[in-house]
gemmi code that builds the backbone of each chain (N, CA, C; Angstrom):
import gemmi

chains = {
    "A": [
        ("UNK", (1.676, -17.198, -30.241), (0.446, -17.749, -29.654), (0.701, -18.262, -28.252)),
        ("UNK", (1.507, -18.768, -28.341), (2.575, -19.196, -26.911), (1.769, -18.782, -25.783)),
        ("UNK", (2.593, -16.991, -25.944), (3.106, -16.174, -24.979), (1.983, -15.301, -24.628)),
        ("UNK", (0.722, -15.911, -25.083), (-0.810, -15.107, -24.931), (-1.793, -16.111, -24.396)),
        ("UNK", (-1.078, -17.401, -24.131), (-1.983, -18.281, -23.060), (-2.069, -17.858, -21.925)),
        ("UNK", (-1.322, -17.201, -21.151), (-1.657, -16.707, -19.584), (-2.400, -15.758, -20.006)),
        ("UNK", (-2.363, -14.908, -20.853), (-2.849, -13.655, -20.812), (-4.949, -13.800, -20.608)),
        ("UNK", (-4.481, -14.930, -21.838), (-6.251, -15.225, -22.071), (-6.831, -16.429, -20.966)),
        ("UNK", (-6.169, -16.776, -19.848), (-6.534, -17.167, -18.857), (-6.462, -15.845, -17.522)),
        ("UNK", (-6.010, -15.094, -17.819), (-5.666, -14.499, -16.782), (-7.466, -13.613, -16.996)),
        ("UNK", (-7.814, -13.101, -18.095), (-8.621, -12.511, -18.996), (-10.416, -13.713, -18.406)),
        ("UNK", (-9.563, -14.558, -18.656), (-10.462, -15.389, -18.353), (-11.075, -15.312, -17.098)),
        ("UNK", (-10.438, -15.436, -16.235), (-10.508, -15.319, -14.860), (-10.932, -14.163, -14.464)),
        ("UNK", (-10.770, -13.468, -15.120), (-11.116, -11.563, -14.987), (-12.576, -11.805, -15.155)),
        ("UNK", (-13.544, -12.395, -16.092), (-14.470, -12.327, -16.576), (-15.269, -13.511, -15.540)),
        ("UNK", (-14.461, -14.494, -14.554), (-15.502, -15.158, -14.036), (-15.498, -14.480, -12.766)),
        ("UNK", (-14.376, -14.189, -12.246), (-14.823, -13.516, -10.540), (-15.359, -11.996, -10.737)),
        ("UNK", (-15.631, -11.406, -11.769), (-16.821, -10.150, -11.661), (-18.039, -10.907, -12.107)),
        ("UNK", (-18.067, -12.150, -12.745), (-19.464, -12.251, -12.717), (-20.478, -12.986, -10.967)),
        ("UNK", (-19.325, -13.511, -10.831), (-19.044, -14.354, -9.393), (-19.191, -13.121, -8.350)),
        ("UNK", (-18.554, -12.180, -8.564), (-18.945, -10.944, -7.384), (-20.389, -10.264, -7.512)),
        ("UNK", (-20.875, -10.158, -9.015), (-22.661, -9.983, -9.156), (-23.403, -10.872, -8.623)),
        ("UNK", (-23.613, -12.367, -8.530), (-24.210, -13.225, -8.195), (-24.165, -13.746, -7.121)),
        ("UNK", (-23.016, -13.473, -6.175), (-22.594, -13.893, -4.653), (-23.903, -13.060, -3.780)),
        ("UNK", (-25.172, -14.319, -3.057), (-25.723, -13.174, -1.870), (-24.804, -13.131, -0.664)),
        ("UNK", (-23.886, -14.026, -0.522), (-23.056, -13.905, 0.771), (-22.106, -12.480, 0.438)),
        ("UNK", (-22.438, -11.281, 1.364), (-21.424, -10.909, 0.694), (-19.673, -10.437, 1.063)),
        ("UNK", (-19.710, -11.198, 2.399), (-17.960, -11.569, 2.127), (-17.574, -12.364, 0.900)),
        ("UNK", (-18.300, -13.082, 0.549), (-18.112, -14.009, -0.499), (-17.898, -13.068, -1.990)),
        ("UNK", (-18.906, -12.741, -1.937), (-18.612, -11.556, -2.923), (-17.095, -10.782, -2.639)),
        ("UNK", (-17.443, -10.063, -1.202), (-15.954, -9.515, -1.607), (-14.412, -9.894, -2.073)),
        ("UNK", (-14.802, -11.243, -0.897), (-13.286, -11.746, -1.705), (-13.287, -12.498, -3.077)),
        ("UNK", (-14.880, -12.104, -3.832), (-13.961, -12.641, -5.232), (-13.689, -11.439, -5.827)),
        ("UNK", (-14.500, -10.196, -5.074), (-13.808, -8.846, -5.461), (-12.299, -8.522, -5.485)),
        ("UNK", (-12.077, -9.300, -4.017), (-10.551, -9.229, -4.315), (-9.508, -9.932, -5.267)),
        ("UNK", (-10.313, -11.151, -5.581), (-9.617, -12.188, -6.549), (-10.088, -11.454, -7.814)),
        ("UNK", (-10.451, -10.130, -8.249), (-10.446, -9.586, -9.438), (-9.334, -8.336, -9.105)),
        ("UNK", (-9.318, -7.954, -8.555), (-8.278, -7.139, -8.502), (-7.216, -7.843, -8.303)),
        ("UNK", (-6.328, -9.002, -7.911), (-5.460, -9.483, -8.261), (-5.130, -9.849, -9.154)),
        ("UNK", (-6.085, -10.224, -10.099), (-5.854, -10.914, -11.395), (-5.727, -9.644, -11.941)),
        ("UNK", (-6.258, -8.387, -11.665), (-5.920, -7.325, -12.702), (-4.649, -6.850, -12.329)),
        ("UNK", (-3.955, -7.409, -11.560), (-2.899, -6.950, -11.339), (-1.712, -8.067, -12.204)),
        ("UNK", (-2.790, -9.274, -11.746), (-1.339, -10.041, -12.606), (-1.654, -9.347, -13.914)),
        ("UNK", (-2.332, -9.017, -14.691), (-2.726, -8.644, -16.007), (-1.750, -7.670, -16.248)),
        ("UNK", (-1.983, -6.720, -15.654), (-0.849, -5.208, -15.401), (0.562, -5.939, -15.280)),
        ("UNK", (1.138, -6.814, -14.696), (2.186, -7.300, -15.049), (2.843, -7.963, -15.821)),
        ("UNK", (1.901, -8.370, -16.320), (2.194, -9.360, -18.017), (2.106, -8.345, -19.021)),
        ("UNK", (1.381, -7.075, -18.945), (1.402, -6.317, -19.502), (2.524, -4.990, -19.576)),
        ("UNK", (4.037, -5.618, -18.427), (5.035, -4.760, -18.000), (4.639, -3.020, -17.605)),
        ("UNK", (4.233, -3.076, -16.592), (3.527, -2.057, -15.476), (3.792, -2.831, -14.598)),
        ("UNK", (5.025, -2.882, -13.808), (5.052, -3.451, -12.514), (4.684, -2.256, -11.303)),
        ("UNK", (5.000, -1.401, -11.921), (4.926, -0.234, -11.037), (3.148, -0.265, -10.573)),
        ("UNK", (2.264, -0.434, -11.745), (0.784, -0.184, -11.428), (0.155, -1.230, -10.818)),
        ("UNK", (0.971, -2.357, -11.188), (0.427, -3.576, -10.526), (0.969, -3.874, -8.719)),
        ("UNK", (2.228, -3.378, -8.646), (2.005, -3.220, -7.424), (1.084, -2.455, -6.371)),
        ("UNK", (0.884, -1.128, -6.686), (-0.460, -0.143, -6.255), (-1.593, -1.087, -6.639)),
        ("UNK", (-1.837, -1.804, -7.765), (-3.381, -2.362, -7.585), (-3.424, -3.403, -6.896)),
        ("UNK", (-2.270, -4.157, -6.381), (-2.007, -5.310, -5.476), (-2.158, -4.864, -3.921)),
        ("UNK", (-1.991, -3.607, -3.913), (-2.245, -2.822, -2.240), (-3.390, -2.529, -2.341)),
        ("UNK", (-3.658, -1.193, -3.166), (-4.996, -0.957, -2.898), (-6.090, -1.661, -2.924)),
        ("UNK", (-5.940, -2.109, -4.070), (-7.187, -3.065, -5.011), (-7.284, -4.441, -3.950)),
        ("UNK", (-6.449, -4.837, -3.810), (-6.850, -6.381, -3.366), (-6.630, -6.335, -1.845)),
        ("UNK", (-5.871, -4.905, -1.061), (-5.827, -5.110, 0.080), (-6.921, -4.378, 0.767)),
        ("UNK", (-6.628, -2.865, 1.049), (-7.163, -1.709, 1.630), (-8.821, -2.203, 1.251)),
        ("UNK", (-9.252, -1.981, 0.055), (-10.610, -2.231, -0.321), (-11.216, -3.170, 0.518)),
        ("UNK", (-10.429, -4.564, 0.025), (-11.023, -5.724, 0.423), (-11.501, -5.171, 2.159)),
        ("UNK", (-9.938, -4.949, 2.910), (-10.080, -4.311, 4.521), (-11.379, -3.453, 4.822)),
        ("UNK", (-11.269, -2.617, 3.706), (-12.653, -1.362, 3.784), (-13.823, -2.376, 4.226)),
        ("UNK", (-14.222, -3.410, 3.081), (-15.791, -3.655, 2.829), (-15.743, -4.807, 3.796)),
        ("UNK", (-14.932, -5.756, 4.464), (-15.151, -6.331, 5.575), (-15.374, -5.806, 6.635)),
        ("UNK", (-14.804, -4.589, 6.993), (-15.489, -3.794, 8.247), (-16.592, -3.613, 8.228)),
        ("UNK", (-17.107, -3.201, 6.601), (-18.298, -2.259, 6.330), (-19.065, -3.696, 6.740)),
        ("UNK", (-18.885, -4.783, 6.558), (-19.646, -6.122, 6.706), (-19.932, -6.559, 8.114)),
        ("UNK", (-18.745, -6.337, 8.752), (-18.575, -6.676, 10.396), (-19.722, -5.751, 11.142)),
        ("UNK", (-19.894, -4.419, 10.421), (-20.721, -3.066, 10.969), (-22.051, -3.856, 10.597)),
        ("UNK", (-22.392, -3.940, 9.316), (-23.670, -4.135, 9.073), (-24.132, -5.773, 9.500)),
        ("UNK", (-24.514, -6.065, 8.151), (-24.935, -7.746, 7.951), (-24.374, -8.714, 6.587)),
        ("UNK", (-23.994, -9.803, 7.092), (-23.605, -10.784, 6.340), (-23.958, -10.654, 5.075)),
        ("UNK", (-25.594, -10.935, 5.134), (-26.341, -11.576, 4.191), (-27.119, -10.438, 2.939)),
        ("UNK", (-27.256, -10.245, 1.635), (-28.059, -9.183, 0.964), (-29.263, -8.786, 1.646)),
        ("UNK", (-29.613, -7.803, 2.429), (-30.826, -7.597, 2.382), (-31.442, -7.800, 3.708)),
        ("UNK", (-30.152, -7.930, 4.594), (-30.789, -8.754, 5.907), (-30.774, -7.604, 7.102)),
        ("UNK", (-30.275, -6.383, 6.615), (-30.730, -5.304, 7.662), (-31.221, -4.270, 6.992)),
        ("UNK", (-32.755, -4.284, 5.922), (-32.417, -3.455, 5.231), (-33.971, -3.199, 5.805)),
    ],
    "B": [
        ("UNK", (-11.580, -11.440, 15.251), (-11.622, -12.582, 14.365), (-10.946, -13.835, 15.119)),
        ("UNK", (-10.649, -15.188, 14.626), (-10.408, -16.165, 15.519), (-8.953, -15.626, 15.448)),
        ("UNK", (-8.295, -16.904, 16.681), (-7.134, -16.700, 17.163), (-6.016, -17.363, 15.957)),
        ("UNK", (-6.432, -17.812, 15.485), (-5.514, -18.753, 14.161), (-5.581, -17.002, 12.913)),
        ("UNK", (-6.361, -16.708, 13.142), (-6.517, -15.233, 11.990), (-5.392, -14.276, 12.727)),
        ("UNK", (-5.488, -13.993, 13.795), (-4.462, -13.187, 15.026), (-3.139, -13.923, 14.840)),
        ("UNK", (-3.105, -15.119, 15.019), (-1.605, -15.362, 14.873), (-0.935, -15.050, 13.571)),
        ("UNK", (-1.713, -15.849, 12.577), (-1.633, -15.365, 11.049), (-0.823, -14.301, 10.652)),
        ("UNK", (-1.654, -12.835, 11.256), (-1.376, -11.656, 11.136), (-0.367, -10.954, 12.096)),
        ("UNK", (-0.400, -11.445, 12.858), (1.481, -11.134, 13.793), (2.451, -11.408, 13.535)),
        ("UNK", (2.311, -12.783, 12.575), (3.599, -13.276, 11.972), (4.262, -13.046, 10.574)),
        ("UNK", (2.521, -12.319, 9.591), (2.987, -12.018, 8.680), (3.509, -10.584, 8.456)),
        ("UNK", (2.970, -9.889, 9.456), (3.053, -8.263, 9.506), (4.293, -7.385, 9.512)),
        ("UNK", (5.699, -8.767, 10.209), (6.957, -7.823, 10.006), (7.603, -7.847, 8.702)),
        ("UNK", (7.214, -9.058, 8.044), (7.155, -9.487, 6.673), (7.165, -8.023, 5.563)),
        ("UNK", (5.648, -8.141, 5.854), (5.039, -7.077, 4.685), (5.676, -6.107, 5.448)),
        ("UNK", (6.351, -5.357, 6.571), (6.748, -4.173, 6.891), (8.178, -4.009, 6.153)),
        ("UNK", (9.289, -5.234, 6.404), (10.315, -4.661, 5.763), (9.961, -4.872, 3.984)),
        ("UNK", (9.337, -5.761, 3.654), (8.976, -5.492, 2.324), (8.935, -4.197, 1.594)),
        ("UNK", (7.634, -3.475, 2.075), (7.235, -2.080, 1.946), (8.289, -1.397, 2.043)),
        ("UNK", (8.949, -1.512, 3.011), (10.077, -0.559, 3.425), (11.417, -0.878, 2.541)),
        ("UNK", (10.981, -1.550, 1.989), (12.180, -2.166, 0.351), (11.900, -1.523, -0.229)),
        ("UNK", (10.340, -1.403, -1.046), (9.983, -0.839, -1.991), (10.166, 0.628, -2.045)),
        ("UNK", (10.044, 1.590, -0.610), (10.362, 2.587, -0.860), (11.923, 3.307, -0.515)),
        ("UNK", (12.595, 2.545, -0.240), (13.955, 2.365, -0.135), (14.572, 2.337, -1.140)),
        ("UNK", (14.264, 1.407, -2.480), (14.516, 1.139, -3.520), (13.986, 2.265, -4.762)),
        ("UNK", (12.884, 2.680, -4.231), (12.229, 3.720, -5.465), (13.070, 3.936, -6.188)),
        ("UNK", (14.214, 4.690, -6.398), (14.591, 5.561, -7.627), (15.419, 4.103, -8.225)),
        ("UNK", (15.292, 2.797, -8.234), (15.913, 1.912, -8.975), (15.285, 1.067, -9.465)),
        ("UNK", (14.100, 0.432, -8.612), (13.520, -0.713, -9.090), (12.069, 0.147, -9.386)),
        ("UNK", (11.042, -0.660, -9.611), (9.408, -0.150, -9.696), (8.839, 0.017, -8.219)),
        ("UNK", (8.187, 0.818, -8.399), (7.679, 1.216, -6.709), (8.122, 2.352, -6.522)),
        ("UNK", (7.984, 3.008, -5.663), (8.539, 4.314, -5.037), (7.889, 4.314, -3.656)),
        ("UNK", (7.833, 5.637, -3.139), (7.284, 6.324, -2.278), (5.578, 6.089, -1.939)),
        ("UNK", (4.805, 5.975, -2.767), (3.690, 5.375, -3.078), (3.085, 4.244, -2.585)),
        ("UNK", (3.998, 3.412, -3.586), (3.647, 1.715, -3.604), (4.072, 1.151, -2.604)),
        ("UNK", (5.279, 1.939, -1.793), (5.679, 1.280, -0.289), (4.634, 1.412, 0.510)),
        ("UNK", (4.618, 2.951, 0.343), (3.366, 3.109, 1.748), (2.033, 2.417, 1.939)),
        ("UNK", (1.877, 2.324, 0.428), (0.356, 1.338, 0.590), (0.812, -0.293, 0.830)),
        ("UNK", (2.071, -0.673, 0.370), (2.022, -2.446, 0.708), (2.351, -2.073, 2.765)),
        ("UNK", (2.494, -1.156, 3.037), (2.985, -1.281, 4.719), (1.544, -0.778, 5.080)),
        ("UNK", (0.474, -0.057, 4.599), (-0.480, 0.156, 5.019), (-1.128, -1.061, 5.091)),
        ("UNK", (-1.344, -2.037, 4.053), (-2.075, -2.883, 3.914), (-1.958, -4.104, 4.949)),
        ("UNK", (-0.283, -4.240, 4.785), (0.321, -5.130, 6.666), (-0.537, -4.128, 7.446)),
        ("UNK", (-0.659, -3.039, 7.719), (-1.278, -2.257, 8.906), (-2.745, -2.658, 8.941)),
        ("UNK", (-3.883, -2.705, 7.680), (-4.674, -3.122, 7.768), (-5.507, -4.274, 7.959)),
        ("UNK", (-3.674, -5.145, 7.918), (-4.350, -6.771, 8.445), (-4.338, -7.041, 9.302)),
        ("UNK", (-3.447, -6.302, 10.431), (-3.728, -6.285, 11.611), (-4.715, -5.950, 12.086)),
        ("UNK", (-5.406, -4.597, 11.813), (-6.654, -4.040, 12.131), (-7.809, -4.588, 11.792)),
        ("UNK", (-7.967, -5.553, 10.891), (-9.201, -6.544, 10.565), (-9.055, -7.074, 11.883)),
        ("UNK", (-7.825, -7.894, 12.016), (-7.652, -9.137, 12.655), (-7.863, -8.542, 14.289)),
        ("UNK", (-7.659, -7.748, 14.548), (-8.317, -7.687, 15.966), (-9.650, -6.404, 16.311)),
        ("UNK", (-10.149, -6.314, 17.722), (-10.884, -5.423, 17.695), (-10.690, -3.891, 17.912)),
        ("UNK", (-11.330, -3.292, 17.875), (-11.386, -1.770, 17.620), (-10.515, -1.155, 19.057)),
        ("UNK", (-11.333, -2.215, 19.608), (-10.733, -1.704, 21.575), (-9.581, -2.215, 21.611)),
        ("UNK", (-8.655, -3.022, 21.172), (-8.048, -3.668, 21.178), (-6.565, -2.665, 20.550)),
        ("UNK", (-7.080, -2.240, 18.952), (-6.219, -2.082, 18.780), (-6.151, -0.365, 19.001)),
        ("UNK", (-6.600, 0.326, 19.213), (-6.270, 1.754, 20.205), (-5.731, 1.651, 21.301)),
        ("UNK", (-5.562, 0.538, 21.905), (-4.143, 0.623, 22.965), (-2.894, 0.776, 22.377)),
        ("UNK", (-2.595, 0.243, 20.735), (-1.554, 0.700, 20.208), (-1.369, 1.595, 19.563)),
        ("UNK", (-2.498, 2.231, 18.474), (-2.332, 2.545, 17.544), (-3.452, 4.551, 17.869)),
        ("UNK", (-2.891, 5.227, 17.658), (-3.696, 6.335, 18.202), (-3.329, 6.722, 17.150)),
        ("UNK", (-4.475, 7.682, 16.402), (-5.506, 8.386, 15.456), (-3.682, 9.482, 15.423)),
        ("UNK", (-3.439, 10.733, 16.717), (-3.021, 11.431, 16.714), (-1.620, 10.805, 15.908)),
        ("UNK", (-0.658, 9.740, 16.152), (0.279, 9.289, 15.676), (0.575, 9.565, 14.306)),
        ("UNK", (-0.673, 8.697, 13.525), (-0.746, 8.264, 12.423), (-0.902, 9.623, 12.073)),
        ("UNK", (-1.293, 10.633, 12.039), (-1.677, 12.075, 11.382), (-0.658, 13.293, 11.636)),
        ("UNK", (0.109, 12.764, 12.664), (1.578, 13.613, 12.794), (2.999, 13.044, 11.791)),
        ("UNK", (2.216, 11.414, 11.528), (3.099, 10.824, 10.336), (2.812, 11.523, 9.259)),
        ("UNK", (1.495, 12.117, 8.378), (1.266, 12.508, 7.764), (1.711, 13.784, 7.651)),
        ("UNK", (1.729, 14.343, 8.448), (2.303, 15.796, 8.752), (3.982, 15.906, 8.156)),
        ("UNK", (4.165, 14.838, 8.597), (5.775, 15.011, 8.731), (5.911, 15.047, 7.291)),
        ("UNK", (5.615, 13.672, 6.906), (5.366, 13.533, 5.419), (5.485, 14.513, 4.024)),
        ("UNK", (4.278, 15.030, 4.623), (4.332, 16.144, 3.922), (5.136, 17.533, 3.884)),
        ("UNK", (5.365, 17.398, 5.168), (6.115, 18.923, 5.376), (7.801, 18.445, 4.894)),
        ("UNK", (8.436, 17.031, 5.240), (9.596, 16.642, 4.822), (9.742, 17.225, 3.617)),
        ("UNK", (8.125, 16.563, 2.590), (8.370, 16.804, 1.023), (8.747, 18.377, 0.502)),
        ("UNK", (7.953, 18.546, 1.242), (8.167, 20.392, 0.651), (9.175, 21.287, 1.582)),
        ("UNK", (9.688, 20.637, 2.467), (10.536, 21.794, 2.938), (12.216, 20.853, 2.322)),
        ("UNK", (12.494, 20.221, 1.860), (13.199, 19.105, 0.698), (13.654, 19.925, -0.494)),
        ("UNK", (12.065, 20.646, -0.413), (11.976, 20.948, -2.171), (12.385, 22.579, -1.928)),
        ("UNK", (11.788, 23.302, -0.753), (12.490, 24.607, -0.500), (13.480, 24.635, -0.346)),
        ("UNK", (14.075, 23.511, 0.234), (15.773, 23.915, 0.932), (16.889, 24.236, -0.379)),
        ("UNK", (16.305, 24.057, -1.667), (16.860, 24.380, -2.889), (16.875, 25.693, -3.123)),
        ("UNK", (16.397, 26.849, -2.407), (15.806, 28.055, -2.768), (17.185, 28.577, -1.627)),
        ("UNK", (17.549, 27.856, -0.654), (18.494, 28.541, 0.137), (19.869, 28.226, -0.541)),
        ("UNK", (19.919, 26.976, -1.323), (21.250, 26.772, -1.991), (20.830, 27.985, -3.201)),
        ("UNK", (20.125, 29.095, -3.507), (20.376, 30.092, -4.642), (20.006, 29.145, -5.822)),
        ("UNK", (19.015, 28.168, -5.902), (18.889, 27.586, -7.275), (17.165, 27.966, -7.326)),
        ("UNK", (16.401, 26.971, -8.373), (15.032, 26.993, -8.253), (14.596, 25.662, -7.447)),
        ("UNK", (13.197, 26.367, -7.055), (12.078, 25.378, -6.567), (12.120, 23.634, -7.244)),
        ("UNK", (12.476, 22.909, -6.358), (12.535, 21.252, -6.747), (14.324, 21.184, -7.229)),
        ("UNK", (14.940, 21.955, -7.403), (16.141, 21.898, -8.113), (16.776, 20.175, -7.350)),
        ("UNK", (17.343, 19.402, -8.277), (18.187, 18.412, -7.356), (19.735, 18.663, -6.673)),
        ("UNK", (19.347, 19.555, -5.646), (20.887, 19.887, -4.992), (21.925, 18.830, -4.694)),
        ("UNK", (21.392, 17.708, -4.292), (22.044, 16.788, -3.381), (22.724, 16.099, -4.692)),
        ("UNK", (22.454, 15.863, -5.697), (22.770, 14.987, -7.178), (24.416, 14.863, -7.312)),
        ("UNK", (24.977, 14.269, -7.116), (26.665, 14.076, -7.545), (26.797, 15.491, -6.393)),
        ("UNK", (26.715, 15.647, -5.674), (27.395, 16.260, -4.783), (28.753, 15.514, -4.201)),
        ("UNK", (28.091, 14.320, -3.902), (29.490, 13.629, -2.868), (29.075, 13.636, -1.296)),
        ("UNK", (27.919, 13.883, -1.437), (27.297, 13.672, 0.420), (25.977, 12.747, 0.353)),
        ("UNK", (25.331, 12.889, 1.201), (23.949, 11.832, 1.118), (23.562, 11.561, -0.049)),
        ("UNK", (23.445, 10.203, -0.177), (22.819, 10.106, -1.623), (23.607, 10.756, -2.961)),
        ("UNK", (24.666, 10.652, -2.764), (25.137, 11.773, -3.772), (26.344, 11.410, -5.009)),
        ("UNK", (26.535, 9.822, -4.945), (27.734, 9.641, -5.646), (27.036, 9.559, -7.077)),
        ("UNK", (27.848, 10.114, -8.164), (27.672, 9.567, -9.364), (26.643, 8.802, -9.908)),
        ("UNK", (25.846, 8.510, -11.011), (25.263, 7.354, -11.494), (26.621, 6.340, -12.509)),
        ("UNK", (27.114, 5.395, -11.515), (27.833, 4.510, -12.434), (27.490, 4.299, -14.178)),
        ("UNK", (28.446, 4.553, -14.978), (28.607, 4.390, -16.621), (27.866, 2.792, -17.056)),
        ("UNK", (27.188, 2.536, -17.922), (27.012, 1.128, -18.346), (26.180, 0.054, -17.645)),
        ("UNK", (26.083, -0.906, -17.817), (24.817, -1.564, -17.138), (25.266, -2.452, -15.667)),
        ("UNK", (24.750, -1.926, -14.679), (25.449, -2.601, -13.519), (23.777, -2.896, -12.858)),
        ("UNK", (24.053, -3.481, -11.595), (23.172, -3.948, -10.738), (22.533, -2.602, -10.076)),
        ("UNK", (22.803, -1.683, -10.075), (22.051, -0.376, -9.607), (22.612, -0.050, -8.341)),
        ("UNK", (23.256, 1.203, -8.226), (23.667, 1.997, -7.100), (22.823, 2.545, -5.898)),
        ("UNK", (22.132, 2.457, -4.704), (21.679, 2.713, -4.207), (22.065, 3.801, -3.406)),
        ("UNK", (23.276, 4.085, -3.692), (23.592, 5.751, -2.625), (23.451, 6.945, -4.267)),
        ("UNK", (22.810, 6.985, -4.866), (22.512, 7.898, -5.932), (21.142, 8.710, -6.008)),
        ("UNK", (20.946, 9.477, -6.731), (19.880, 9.760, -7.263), (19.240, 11.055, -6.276)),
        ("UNK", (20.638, 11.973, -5.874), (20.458, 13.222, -4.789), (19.173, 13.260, -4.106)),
        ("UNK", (17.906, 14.036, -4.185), (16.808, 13.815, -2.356), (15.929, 13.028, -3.654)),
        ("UNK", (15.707, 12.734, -4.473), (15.017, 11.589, -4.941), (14.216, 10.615, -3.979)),
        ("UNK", (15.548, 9.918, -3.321), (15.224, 8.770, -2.244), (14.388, 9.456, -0.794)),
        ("UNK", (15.155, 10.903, -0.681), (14.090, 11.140, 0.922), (12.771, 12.203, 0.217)),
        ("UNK", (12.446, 12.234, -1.386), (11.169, 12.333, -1.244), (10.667, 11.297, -1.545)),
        ("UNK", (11.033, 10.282, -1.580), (10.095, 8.580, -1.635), (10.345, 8.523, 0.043)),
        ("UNK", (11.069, 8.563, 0.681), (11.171, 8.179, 2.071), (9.670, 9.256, 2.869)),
        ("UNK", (9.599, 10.526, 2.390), (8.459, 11.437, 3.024), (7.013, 11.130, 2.388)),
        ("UNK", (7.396, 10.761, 1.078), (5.784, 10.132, 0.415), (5.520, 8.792, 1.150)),
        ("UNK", (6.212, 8.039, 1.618), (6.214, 6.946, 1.946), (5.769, 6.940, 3.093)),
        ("UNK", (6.225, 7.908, 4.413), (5.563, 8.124, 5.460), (3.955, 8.662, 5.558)),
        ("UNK", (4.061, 9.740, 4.706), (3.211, 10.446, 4.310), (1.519, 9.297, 3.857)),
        ("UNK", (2.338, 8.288, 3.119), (0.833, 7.489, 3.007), (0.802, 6.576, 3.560)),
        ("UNK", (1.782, 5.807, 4.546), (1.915, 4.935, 5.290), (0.192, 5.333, 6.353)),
        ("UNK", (0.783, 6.766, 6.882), (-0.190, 7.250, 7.844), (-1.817, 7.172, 7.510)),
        ("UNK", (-1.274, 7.688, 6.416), (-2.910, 8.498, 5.779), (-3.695, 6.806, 5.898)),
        ("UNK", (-3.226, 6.143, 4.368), (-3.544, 4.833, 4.354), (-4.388, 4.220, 5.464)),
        ("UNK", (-3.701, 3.944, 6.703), (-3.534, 3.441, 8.091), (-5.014, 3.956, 8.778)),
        ("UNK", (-4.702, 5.725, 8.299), (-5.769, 6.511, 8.897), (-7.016, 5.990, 9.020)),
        ("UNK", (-7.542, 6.057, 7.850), (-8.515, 5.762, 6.350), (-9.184, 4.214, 7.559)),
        ("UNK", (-8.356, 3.342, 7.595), (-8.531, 1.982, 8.065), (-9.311, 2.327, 9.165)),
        ("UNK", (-8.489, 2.690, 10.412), (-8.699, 3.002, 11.418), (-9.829, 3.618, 11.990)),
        ("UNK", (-10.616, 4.762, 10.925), (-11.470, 5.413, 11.443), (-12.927, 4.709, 11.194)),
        ("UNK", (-11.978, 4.210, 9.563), (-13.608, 2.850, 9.614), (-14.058, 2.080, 10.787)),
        ("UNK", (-13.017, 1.203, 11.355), (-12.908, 0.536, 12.464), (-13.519, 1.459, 13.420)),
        ("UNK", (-13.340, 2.421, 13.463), (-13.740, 3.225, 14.812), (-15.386, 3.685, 14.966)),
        ("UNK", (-16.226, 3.590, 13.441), (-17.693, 3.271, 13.527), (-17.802, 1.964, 14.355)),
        ("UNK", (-17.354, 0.775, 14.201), (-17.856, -0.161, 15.210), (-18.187, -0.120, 16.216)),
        ("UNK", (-19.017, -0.176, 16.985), (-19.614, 0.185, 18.327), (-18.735, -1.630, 18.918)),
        ("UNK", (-19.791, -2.272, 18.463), (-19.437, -3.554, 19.209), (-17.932, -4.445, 19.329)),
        ("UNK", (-17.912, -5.086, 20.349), (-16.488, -5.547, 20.140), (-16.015, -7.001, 20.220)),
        ("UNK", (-15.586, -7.286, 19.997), (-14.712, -8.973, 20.372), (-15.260, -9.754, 19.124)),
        ("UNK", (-15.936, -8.920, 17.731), (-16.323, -9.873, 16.786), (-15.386, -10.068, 15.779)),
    ],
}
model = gemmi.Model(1)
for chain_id, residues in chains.items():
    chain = gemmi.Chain(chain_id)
    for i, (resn, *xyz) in enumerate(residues, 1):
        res = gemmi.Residue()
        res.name, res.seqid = resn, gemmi.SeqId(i, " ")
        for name, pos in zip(("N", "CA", "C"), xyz):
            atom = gemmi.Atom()
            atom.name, atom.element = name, gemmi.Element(name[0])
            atom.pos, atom.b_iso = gemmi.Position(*pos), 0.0
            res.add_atom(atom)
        chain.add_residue(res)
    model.add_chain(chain)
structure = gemmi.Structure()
structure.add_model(model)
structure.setup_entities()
């Protein structure tokens, strides 16, 4: 039971920053809790011994992406709906 | 972005470079390879490229570079994998393996800390995948950035 407390916090955390990335209108705000879900799925992947996958989801997932949709943010607008 | 974000990212960037460049250095021993390097050195590449502007950073960084990295990349991998066809073996064969030249000694007996001159072209096709997506990665960033019309934001 121990050795499944991080897991079900980690789980935990998985389940509040995707609900936190639906409900964010800011949406840098959103993204970076986008990114704080892909990290946590990475710590997940590592508790789950996949270091190998968790490093790739620690680049892609929480870096490149995140990089992607802040440009895409810098291009457009901040706010939901505000250049639409 | 502000100047505290710019410094940030100058100081962390040689960081994440030799990092990356661990990971694919290390491939055939630890987790990571060829892959996982290129994207943690892409991602240093892409924090730079947040962190300043578009105009800014095409005084360093040109489109053509990054896509002759890719080139290389790729052509390293497969002409690696042909050069087995001139030693008289098959396609991918590991020539270099316990040879006794690059990369080539033995895999030590029993449980040790891990040999890093082993594992024959293993290591220079993680070294060509590694370039290979370093670029691409980088690319990808870059061209986003390059929709921005406006600058200094």
């Amino acid at each position: 039971m121990i050795e499944q407390i991080p897991q079900i916090l980690v789980l935990l955390g998985l389940i509040v920053s995707a609900i936190l990335t639906y409900y964010f209108k800011d949406l840098l705000a959103a993204t970076l809790a986008a990114g704080l879900f892909s990290f946590l799925i990475s710590l997940e992947f590592y508790i789950l011994q996949a270091p190998d996958v968790a490093i790739s989801q620690a680049a892609i997932g929480a870096g490149l992406t995140t990089a992607i949709f802040i440009i895409a943010i810098r291009a457009t607008g901040r706010f939901e709906g505000e250049n639409s | 972005m502000s100047r505290i974000v710019r410094t940030a990212a100058d100081i962390i960037y040689p960081f994440i470079l030799i990092f990356g460049l661990y990971v694919v250095a290390h491939g055939h021993l630890t987790p990571g390879g060829g892959f996982q390097g290129g994207a943690v050195i892409a991602t240093g590449g892409a924090l730079v490229i947040v962190a300043y502007s578009y105009v800014e950073v095409r005084e360093w960084l040109s489109g053509k570079v990054l896509m002759g990295q890719e080139v290389i990349g790729l052509v390293g991998f497969i002409g690696v994998a042909l050069l087995a066809l001139a030693f008289g073996q098959v396609f991918f064969f590991n020539y270099l393996n316990a040879s006794g030249s690059l990369f080539g000694i033995p895999v030590p007996y029993g449980i040790n800390a891990g040999e890093l001159n082993t594992g024959g072209f293993v290591p220079l096709m993680n070294f060509s995948v590694g370039c290979e997506v370093w670029g691409g990665l980088t690319l990808v960033i870059l061209y986003m950035l390059s929709g921005l019309e406006k600058e200094g934001c």
